[in-house]
C-alpha positions in Angstrom: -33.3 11.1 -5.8 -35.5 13.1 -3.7 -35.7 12.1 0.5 -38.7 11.9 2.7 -39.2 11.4 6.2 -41.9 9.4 6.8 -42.0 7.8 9.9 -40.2 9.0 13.5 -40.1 7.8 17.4 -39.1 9.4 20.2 -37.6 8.5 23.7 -37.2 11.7 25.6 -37.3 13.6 28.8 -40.5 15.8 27.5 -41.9 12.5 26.2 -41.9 9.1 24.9 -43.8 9.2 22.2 -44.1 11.2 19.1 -47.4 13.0 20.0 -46.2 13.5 23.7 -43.4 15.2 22.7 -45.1 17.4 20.2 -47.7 18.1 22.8 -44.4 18.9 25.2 -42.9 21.4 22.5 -46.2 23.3 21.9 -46.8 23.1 25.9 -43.5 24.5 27.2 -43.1 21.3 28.8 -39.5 21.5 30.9 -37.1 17.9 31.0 -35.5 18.7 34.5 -34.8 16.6 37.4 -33.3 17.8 40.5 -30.8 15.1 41.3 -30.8 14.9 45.3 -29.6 12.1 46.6 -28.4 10.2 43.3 -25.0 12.1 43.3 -22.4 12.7 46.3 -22.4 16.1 48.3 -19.1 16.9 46.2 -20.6 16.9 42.5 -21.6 21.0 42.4 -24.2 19.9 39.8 -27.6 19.9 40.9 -29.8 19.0 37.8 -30.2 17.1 34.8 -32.8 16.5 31.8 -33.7 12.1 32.3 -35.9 10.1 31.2 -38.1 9.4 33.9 -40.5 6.6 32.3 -39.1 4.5 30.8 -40.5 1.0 30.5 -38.3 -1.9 29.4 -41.0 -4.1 29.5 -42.1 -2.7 26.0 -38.6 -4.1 24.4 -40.5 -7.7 25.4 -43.6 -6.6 24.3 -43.0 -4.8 21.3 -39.6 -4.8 20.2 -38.8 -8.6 20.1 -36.7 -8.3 22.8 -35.9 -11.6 24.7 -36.6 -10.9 28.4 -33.2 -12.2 29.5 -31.5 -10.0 27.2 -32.7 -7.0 28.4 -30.1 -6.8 30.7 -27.7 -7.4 28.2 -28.2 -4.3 26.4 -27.2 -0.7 27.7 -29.7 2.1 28.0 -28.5 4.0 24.9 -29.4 0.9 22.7 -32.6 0.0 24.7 -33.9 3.7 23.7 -32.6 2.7 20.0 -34.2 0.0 19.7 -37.8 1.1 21.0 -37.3 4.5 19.1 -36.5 2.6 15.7 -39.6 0.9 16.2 -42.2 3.4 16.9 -40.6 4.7 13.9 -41.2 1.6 11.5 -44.5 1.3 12.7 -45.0 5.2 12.1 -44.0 4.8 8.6 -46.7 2.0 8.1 -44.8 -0.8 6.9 -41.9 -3.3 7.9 -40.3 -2.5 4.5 -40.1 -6.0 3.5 -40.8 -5.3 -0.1 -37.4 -3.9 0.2 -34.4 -5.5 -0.6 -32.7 -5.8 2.6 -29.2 -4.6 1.3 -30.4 -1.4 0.3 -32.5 -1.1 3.6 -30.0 0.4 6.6 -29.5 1.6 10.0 -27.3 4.7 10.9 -27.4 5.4 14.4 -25.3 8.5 16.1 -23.6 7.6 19.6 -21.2 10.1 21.6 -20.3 8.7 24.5 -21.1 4.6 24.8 -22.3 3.2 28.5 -19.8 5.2 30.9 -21.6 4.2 33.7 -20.9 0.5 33.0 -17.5 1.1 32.2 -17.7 2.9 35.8 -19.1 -0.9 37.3 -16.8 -2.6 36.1 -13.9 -0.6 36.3 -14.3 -0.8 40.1 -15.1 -4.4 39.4 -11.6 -5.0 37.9 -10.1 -2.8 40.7 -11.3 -4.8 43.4 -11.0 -8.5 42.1 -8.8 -8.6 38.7 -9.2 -8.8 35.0 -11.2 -12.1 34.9 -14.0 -10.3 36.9 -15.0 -8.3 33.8 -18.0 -8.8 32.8 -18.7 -10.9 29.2 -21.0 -8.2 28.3 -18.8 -5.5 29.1 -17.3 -4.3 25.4 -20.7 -5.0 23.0 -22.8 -3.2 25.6 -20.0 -0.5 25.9 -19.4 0.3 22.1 -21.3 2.8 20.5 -22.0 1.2 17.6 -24.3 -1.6 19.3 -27.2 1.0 18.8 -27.4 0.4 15.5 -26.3 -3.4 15.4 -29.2 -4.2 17.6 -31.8 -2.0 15.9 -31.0 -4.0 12.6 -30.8 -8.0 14.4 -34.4 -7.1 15.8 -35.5 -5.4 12.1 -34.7 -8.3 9.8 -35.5 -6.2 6.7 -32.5 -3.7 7.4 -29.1 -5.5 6.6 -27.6 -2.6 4.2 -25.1 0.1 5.4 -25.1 -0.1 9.2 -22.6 2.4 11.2 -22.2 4.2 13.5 -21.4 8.3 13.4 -19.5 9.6 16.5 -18.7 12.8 15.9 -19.9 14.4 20.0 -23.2 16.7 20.0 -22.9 16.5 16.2 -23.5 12.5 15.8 -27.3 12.5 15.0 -26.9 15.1 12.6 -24.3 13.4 10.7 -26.2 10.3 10.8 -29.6 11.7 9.3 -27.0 13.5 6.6 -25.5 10.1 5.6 -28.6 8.2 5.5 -29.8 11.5 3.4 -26.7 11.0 1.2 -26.9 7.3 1.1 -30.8 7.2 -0.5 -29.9 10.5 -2.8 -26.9 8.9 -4.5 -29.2 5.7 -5.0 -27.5 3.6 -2.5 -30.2 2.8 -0.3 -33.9 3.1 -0.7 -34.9 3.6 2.9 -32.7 4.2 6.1 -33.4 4.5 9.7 -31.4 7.2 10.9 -31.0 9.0 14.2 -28.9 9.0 17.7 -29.1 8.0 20.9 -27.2 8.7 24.2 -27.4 8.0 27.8 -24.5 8.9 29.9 -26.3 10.9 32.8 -24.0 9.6 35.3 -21.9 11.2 38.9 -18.7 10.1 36.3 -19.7 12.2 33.5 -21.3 15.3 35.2 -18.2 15.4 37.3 -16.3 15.6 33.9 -18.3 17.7 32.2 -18.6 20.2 35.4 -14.7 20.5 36.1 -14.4 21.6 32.3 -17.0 24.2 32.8 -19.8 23.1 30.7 -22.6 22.4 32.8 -24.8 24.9 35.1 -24.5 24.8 38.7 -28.3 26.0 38.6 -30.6 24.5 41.0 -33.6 26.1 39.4 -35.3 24.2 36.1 -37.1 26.8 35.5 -33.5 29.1 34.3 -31.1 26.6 33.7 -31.0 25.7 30.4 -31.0 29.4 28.9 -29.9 29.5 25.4 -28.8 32.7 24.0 -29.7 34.7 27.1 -26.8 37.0 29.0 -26.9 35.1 32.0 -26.4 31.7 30.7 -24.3 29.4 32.6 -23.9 26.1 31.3 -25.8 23.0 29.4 -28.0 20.5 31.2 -26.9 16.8 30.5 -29.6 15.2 29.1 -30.6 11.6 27.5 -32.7 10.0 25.2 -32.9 8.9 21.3 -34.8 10.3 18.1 -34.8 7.6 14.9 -36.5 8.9 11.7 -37.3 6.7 8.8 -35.7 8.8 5.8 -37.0 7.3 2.1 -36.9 7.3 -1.3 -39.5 9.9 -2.0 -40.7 7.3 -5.1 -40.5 4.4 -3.1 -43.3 6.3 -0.3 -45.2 7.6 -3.0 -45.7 3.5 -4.2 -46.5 2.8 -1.1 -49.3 5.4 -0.5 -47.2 6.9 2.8 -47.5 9.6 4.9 -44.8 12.0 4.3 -43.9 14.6 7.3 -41.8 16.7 4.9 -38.1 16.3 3.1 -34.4 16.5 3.6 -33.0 18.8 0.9 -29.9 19.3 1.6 -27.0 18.6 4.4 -23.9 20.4 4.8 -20.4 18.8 7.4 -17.2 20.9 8.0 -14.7 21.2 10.4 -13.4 23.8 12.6 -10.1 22.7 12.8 -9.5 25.0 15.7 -9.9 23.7 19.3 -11.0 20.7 21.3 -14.2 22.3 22.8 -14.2 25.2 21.6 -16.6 26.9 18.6 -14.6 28.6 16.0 -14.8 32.5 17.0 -14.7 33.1 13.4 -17.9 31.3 12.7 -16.7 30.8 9.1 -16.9 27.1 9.8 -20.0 26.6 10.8 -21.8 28.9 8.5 -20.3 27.1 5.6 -22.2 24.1 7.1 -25.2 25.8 6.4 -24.6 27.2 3.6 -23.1 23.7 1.5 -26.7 22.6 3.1 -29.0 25.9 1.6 -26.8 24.8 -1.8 -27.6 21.1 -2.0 -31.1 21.9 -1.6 -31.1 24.4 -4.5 -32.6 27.4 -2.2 -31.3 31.3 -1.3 -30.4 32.3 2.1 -33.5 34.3 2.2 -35.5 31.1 1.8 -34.8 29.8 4.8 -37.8 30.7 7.3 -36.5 29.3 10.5 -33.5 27.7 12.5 -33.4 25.2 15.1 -30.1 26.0 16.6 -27.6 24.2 18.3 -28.3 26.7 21.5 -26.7 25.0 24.0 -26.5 27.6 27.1 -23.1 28.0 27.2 -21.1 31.8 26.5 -19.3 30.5 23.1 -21.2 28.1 21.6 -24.2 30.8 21.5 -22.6 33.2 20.9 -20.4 31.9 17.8 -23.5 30.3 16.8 -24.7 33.5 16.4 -22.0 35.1 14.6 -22.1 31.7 11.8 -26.0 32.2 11.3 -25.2 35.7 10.2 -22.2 34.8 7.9 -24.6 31.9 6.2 -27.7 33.9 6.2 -26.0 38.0 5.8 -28.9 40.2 6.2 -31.4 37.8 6.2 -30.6 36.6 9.1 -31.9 39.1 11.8 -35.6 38.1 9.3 -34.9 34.1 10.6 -36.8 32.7 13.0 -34.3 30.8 15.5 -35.0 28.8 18.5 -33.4 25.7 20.8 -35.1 22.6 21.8 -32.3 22.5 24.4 -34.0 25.2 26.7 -36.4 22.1 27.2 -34.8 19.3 26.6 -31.1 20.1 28.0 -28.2 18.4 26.0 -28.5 15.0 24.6 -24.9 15.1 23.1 -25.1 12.3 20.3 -28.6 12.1 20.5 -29.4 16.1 20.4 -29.6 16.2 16.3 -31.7 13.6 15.6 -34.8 14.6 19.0 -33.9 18.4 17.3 -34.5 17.6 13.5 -37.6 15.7 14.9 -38.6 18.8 16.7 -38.2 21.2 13.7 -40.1 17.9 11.3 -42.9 18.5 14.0 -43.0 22.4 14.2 -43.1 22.2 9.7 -45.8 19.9 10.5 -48.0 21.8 12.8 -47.5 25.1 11.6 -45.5 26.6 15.1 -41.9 27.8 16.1 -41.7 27.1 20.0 -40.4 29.4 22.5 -36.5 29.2 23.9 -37.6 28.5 27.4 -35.7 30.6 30.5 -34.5 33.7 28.3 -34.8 37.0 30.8 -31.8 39.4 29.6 -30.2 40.1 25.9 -27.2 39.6 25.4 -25.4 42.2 22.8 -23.4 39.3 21.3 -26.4 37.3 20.9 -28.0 39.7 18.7 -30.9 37.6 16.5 -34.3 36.6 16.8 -34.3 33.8 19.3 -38.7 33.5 19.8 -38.3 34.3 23.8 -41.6 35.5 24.2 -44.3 33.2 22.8 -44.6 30.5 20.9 -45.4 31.6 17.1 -48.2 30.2 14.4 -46.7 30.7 11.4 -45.9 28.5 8.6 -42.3 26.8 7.6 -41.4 26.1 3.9 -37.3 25.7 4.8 -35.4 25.3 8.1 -32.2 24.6 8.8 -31.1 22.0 11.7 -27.7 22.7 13.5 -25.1 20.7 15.5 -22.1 21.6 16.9 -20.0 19.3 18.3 -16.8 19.3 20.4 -14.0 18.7 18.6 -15.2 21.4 15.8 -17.5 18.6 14.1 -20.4 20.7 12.1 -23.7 19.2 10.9 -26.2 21.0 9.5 -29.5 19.5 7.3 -32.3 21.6 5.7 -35.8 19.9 6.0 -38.6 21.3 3.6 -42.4 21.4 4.3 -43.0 18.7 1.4 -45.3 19.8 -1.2 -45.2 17.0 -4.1 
């Protein structure tokens, strides 16, 4: 069974909507916030990539939201929610010719609601166990994402999970729902991640492992690939796609942005935060991914690499692209959505595979914002000095995750 995408929504810090955050990619548009006065003096991080716009008042208005249970829900589930549903009404139907069973909602999550583990922890400090709050564990849990997208989509009642597998959660759970509508399982799945941990809590924890810049400067500090690179940028936000049976769109007359051919998952089994220096890992990601979707390493005409900014990931990264691709790979196009977006951990995959949907699309590759200085490790063609007008017949869509999770899924320009 063949898998489209055909519809897709967006909450982001380049934009909140599908054509924002197009316009965003094609217009160098940087997600960076300078903190100030939201974190303490002590916390050496200065920046972040937020969501600076974001309007609950359309989970009333649109989403079917009850306005005293707004509060109820955590942010990472309030973007879920508003994502999945630009993304149904993208696709152009409620899918309620489907039978619900075989309708789902796969939603990746990395980290839950720390801040309101944070509250309440303090909460419980101060005053005892019985001052918890109710609400506490199903806003908390990550799989409340994808719970609520399905109470407030009564069409969706099939598989419902979610993946939590770190920065490699919304890449997994676009593979699954990919898996899930190949084998005949499902017909149509919404599929996608969502994250929202920026937080003093979890920058301070982030920071004192060494993952995140100390840049004060949002114009270099997300700088995949390049020498000087010093760090991720935490970030937030959601992508949901609708993935489908390509028959069942074709019935329905849809609009079809282009197909998932092929996903590949493998694990390091090396180190908690750590790539694999050998590479041999990841590549075979991309590589079981290439095979599923029945094309050559030299087919594949770009890469939307996991690029986070930091010395190993980049640079291991690097060595797996050219153990996947051999030669071909110094002819691969290869950029990161993170040099705008920063790092949206368990919702990175999904706003990156939307990225590279968009880029097949539209006929571009964007630029990896902030590169100055090559580094000799980092040895491939990472489009640092213009965006590039060219078009894409295969690309590949890597995560990474900590823990050695891999997730890799190869989206075709669809051609009938």
């Amino acid at each position: 069974m063949r898998v489209v995408i055909t519809g897709m929504g967006v909450v982001t810090p380049i934009g909140n909507t599908i054509e924002e955050f197009a316009s965003s990619l094609e217009n160098e548009k940087l997600g960076f916030t300078l903190l100030g006065d939201r974190v303490s003096d002590q916390l050496e991080v200065k920046i972040a990539a937020t969501v600076e716009d974001f309007d609950t008042a359309k989970l009333v208005n649109e989403c079917g939201v009850e306005k005293k249970d707004v509060r109820k829900l955590s942010r990472f589930t309030q973007f879920a929610v508003a994502a999945a549903h630009d993304a149904i009404a993208d696709a152009g139907t409620d899918f309620t010719d489907v039978d619900p069973y075989r309708a789902g909602v796969i939603c990746g999550v990395g980290m839950g609601d720390l801040g309101l583990t944070i509250s309440e922890g303090a909460k419980y400090n101060e005053k005892g166990p019985g001052k918890i709050s109710v609400f506490y564990i199903p806003m908390t849990i990550t799989n409340m994402a994808a719970g609520t997208v399905a109470m407030k989509n009564q069409a969706f009642k099939g598989a419902n999970f979610c993946t939590t597998t770190a920065c490699a959660s919304g890449t997994h759970a676009i593979g699954e729902a990919f898996r899930k509508i190949k084998d005949g399982y499902m017909d149509v799945c919404i599929a996608g991640g969502s994250e929202s941990c920026v937080n003093e809590f979890a920058l301070g924890g982030f920071n004192n492992m060494h993952a995140l810049t100390r840049s004060d400067d949002p114009e270099h500090c997300s700088t995949p690939f390049d020498l000087n690179r010093s760090g991720f940028v935490l970030g937030e936000g959601c992508g949901m796609l609708v993935l489908e049976s390509l028959d069942h769109a074709l019935a329905r007359g849809a609009h079809i942005y282009a197909e998932v051919a092929g996903y590949g998952a493998t694990g390091d089994g090396y180190h908690m935060t750590s790539p694999s220096p050998t590479g041999e890992a990841a590549a075979a990601a991309m590589t079981l991914a290439i095979k599923e979707a029945g094309l050559e390493p030299s087919d594949i005409d770009y890469i939307n690499a996991h690029g986070t900014s930091t010395g190993l990931n980049d640079k291991y990264e690097t060595t797996a692209i050219k153990i996947a691709l051999g030669e071909h790979a110094r002819h691969t196009a290869i950029n990161s959505t993170k040099s705008m977006t920063g790092h949206l951990l368990g919702a990175a995959g999904a706003v990156e595979a939307i990225a590279t949907v968009i880029q097949i699309e539209k006929g571009f590759i964007h630029r990896t914002l902030g590169y100055t200085t090559p580094d000799p490790e980092c040895d491939l063609d990472y489009v640092t000095d213009k965006k590039r007008d060219v078009q894409i017949n295969a690309a590949l869509s890597n995560s990474l995750g900590f823990g050695g999770h891999n997730a890799c899924i190869l989206i075709k320009r669809y051609n009938g």
